[in-house]
RODO-455474 format. One record per residue (C-alpha): chain; residue number from 1; z, x, y. Coordinates in Angstrom, 3 decimals. Example, Ala and Ser with C-alpha at 12.3 -4.5 7.8 and 13.67 -1.06 7.14 Angstrom:
! RODO-455474
- A, 1, 7.800, 12.300, -4.500
- A, 2, 7.140, 13.670, -1.060
***
This chain:
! RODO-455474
- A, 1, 0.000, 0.000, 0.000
- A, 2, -0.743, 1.237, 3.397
- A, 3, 2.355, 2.377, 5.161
- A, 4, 2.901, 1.296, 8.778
- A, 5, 2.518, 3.403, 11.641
- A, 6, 6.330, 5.080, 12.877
- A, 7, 7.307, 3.625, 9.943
- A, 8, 11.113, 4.967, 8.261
- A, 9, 11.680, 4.964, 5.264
- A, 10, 14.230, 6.425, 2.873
- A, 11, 12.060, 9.342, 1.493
- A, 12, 11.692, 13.378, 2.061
- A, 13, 8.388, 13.029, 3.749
- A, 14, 9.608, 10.895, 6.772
- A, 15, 13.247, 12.523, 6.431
- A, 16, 15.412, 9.202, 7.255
- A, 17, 17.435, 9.186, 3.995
- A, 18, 20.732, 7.313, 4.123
- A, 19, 22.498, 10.287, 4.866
- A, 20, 20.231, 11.106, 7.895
- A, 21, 20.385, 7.265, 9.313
- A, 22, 24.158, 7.713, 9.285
- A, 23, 23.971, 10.777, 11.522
- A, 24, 21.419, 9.431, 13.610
- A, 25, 24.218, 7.141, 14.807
- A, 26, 27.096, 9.204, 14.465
- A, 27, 26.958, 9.757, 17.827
- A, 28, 27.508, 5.863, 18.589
- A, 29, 28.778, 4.349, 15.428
- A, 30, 31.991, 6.346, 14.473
- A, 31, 34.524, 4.811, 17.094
- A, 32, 33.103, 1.434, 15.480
- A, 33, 33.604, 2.299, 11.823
- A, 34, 37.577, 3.259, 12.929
- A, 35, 37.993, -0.218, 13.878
- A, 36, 36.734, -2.007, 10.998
- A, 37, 38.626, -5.070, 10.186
- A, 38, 39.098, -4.859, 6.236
- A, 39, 38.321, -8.843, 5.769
- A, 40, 34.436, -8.848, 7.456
- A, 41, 33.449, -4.894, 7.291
- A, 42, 32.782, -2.738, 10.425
- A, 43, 32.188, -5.604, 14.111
- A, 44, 29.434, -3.456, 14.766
- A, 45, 28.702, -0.370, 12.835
- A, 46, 25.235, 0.707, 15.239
- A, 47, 26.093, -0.442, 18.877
- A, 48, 23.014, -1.938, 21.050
- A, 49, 23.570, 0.949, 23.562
- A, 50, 26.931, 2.898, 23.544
- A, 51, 28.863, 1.711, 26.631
- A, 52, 31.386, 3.982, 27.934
- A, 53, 34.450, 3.034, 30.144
- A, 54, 33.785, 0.223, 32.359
- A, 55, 29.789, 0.877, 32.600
- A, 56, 27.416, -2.764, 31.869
- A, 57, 24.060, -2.037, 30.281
- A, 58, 21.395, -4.277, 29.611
- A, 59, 21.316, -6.080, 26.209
- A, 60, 17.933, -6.619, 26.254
- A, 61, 16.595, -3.238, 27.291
- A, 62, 19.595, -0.923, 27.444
- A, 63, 19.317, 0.044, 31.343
- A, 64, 22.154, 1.047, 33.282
- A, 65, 20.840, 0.927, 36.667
- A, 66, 22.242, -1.223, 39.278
- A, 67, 23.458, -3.284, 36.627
- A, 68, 26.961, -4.585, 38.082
- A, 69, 28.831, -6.795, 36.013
- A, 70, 25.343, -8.450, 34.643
- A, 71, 24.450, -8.518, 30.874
- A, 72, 20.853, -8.258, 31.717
- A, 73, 18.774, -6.189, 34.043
- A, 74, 16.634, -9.134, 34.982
- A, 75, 15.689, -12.081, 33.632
- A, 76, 12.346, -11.618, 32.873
- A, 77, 13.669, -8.678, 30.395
- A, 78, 15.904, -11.118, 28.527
- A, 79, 13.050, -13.634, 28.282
- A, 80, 10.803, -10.942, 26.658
- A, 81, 13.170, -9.575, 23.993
- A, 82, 14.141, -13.247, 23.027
- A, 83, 10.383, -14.212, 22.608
- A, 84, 10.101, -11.563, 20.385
- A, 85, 12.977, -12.692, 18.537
- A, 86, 11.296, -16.252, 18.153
- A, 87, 8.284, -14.551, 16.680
- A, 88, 10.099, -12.208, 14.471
- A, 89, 12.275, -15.689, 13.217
- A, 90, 8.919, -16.796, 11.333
- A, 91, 8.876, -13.841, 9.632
- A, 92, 12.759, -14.114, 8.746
- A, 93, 11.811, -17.697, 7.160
- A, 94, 8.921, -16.058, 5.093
- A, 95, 11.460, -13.550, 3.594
- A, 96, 13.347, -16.785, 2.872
- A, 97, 16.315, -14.658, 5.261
- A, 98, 19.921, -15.682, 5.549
- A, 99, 21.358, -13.378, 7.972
- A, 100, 19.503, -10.823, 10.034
- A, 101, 20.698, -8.478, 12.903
- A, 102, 18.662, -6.705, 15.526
- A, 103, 20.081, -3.755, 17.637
- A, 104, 18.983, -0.449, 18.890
- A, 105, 19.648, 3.034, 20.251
- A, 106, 17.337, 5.367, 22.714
- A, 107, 15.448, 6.709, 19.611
- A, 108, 15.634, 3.850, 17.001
- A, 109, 15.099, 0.051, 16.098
- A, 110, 17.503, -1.245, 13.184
- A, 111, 16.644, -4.885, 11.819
- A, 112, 18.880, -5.490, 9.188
- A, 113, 18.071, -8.985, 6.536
- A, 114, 20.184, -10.669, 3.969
- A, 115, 17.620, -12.616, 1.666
- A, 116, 19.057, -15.539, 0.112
- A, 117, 20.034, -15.183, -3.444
- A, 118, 20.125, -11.160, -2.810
- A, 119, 23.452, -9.308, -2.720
- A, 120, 21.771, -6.348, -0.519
- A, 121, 21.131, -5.654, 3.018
- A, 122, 17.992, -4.677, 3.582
- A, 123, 17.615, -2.242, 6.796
- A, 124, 14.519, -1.425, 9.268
- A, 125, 14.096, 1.602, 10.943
- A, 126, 11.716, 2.103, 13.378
- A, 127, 11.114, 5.090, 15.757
- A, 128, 10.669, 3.676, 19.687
- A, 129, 7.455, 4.948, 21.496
- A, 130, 8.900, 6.945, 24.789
- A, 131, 8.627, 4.723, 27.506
- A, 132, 7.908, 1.359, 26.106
- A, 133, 11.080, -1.261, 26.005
- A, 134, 12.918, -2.266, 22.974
- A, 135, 11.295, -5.951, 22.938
- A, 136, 7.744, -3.755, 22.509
- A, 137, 8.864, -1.803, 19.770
- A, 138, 10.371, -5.108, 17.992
- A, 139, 7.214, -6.664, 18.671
- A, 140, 5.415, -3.598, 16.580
- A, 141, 7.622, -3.650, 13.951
- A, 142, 7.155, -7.370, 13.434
- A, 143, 3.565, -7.210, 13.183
- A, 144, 3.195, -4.415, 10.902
- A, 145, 5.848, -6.235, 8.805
- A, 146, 3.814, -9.451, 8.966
- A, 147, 0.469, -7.779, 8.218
- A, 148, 1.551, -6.642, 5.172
- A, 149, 3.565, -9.718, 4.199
- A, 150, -0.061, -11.701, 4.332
- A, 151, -2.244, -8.999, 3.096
- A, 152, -0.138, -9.266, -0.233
- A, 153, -0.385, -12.592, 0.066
- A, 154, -4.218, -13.167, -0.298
- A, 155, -3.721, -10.396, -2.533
- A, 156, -1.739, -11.964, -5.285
- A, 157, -1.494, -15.581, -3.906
- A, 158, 2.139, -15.287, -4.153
- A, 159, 4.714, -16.127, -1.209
- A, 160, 7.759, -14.647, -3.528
- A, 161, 5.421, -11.351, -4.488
- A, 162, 4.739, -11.005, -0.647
- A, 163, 8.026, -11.054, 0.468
- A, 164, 9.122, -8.998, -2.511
- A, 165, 6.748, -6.368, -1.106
- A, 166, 8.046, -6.394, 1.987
- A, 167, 11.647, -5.959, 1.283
- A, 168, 10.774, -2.995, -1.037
- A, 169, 10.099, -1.531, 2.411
- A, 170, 13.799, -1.225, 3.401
- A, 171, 16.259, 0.870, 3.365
- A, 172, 19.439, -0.939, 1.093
- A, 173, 23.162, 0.486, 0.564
- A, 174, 23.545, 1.029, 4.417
- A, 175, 25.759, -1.898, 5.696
- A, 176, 27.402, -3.921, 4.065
- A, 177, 26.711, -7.816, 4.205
- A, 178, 29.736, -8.030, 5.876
- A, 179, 28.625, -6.640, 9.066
- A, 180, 25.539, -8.710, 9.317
- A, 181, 26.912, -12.355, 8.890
- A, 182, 27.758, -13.798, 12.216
- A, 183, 31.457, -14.530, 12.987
- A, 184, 32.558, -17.052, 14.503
- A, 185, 34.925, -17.215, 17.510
- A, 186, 35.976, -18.777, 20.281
- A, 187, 36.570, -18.622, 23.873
- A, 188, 38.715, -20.420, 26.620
- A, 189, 36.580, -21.557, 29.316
- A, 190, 38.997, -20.523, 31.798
- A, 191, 38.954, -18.252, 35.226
- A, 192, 39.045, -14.920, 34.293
- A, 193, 40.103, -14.608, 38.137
- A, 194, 43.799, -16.377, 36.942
- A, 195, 44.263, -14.595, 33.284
- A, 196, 43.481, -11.337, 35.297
- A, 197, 46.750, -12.722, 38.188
- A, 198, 49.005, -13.552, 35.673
- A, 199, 48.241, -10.590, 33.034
- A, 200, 47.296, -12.375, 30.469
- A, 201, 44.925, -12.169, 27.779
- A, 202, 42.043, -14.882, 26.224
- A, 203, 43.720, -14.033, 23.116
- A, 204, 47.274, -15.358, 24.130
- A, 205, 46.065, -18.390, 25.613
- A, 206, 44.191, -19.513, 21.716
- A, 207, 47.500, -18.901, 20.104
- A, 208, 49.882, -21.128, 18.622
- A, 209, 52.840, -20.658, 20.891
- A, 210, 50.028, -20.425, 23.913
- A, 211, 52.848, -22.238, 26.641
- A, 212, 55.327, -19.963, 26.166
- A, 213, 53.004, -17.176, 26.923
- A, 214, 51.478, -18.736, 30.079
- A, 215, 55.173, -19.320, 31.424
- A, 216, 56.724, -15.548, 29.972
- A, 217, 53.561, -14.051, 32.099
- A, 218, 54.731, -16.370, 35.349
- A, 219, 58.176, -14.887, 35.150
- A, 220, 56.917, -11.954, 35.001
- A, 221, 54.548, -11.799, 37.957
- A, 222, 57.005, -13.874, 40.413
- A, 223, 60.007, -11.227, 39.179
- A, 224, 57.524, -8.760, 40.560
- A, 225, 55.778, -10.731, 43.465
- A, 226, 58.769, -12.870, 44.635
- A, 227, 59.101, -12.506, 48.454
- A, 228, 62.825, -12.166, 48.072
- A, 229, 62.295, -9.269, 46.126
- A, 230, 60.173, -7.567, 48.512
- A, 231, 56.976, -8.502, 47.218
- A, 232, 53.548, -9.892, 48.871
- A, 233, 53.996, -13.493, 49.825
- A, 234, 50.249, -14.226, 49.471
- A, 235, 49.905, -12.337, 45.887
- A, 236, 53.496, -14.861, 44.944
- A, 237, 51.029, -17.917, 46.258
- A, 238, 48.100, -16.360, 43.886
- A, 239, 50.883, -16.483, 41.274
- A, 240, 51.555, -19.444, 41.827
- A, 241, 48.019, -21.512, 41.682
- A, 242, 47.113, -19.214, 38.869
- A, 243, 50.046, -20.966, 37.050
- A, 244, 49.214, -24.451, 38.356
- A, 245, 45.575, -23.646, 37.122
- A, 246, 46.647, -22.548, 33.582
- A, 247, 49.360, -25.456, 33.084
- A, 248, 46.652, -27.733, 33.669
- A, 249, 44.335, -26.196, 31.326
- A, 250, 46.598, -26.540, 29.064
- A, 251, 47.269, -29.999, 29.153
- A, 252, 43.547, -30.565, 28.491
- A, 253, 42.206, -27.206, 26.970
- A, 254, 38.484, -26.482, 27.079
- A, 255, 37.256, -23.903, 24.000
- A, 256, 33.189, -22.392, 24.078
- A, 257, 32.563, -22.193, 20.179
- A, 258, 30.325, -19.175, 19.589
- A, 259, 28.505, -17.997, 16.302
- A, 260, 27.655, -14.206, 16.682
- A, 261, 28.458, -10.294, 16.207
- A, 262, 30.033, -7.588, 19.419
- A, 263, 27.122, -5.384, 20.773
- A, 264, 24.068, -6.893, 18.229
- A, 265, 21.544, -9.554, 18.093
- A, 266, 21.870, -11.959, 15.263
- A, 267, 20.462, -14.590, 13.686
- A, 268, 22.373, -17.614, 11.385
- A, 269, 19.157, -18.572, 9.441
- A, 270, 18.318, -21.091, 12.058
- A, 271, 18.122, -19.258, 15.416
- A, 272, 18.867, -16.031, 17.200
- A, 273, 22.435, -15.536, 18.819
- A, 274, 23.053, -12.891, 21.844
- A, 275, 25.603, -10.157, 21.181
- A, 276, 29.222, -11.022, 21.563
- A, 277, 31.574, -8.246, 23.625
- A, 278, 34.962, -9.232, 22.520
- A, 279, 35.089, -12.058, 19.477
- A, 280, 37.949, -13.570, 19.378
- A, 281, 38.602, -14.996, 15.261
- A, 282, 38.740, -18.937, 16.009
- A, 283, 42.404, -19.529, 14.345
- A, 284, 43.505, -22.149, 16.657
***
């Protein structure tokens, strides 16, 4: 079978054994690995672009330039990589695909596919052309996937053959399942502006004993902010409506159910999912 151009796969020729993927990402995957959680594998074993400190990068392209607080550089660059998501979703229903993950560093594209019925993981690796965007190279990889997918299907008038082929193009033994089934979380929808007053965390506010913490961090913060013991009068006010605001949250709590996985694309069988920063486990 003719094999695709940039194409990586786990032989001497092209040099991308398992071994060698792993140190491609040593770089960016190690502080990931350390925080696995034991019951769902590594959150994110290859990170869409390393972030460091407080710095935002795009998660569609990976730019860090005048980026702010936003998740994407513009628009329009969001809008591209999810198109090619879209298309590369018809090929993920060919391969009859349960679970798939997209992410990617400077240098590579990893697509990583649970088939249905399979136990194994079956990873992509493609090298990015200097220059072009990561939506580009996805769109590459997806075609080159596809062509072959129909060529062996005229070939051998087989849908199951064809996709068989196609997965014998992957890399398996990498990740485990675990780290490419989407987890899902929730998330208070809730200023950040009065968690961030009253030092409290998204975390506390899910819990089961969730009151106690939003009045614990109040006597805190007026201990500290309390005029009569020579704190700032307008901070004690902030306090004060930040505690107001949560109390009535809490008397009619709003949650944002999310299906995904921190710092990688991902896709439930049905549609593609942006990458979560912080998941919190929905135990509520």
């Amino acid at each position: 079978m003719e094999r695709p151009r940039n194409w990586s796969r786990p032989d001497r020729r092209q040099g991308c054994s398992t071994i060698s993927f792993q140190k491609i990402f040593s770089r960016y995957g190690v502080e990931a690995m350390n925080n696995m959680e034991s019951s769902n594998g590594p959150d994110s074993l290859v990170p869409v672009i390393p972030s460091h400190g407080r710095q935002f990068v795009c998660q569609a392209c990976g730019a860090t330039q005048n980026m702010g607080r936003r998740k994407y550089c513009s628009r329009a660059c969001r809008q591209r990589l999810v198109w090619r998501l879209e298309v590369a979703s018809n090929l993920l229903r060919a391969l009859h695909t349960r679970y798939a993950t997209f992410s990617f560093t400077p240098d590579t594209l990893i697509f990583h596919v649970v088939a249905s019925g399979s136990p194994h993981v079956y990873s992509y690796l493609w090298r990015r052309t200097p220059g072009r965007k990561p939506a580009d190279d996805l769109g590459a990889l997806v075609e080159q996937l596809g062509r072959q997918w129909w060529r062996e299907h005229e070939r051998r008038r087989s849908r199951h053959q064809a996709s068989k082929t196609v997965l014998e193009q992957a890399h398996t033994a990498v990740v485990s399942p675990g780290q490419v089934r989407p987890l899902d979380s929730a998330s208070p929808k809730v200023s950040g502006k009065h968690l961030s007053i009253l030092k409290l965390s998204k975390a506390e506010i899910l819990g089961t004993d969730a009151r106690e913490a939003v009045k614990s961090a109040y006597r805190r913060q007026v201990m500290t902010h309390h005029p009569d013991h020579n704190g700032d009068a307008a901070l004690f006010r902030k306090v004060h409506e930040a505690y107001e605001e949560m109390k009535e949250w809490l008397e009619n709590p709003v949650i944002r159910n999310q299906r995904g996985l921190p710092d990688k694309w991902s896709y439930d069988g049905r549609k593609w999912a942006p990458p979560m920063n912080s998941p919190t486990p929905r135990k509520i």
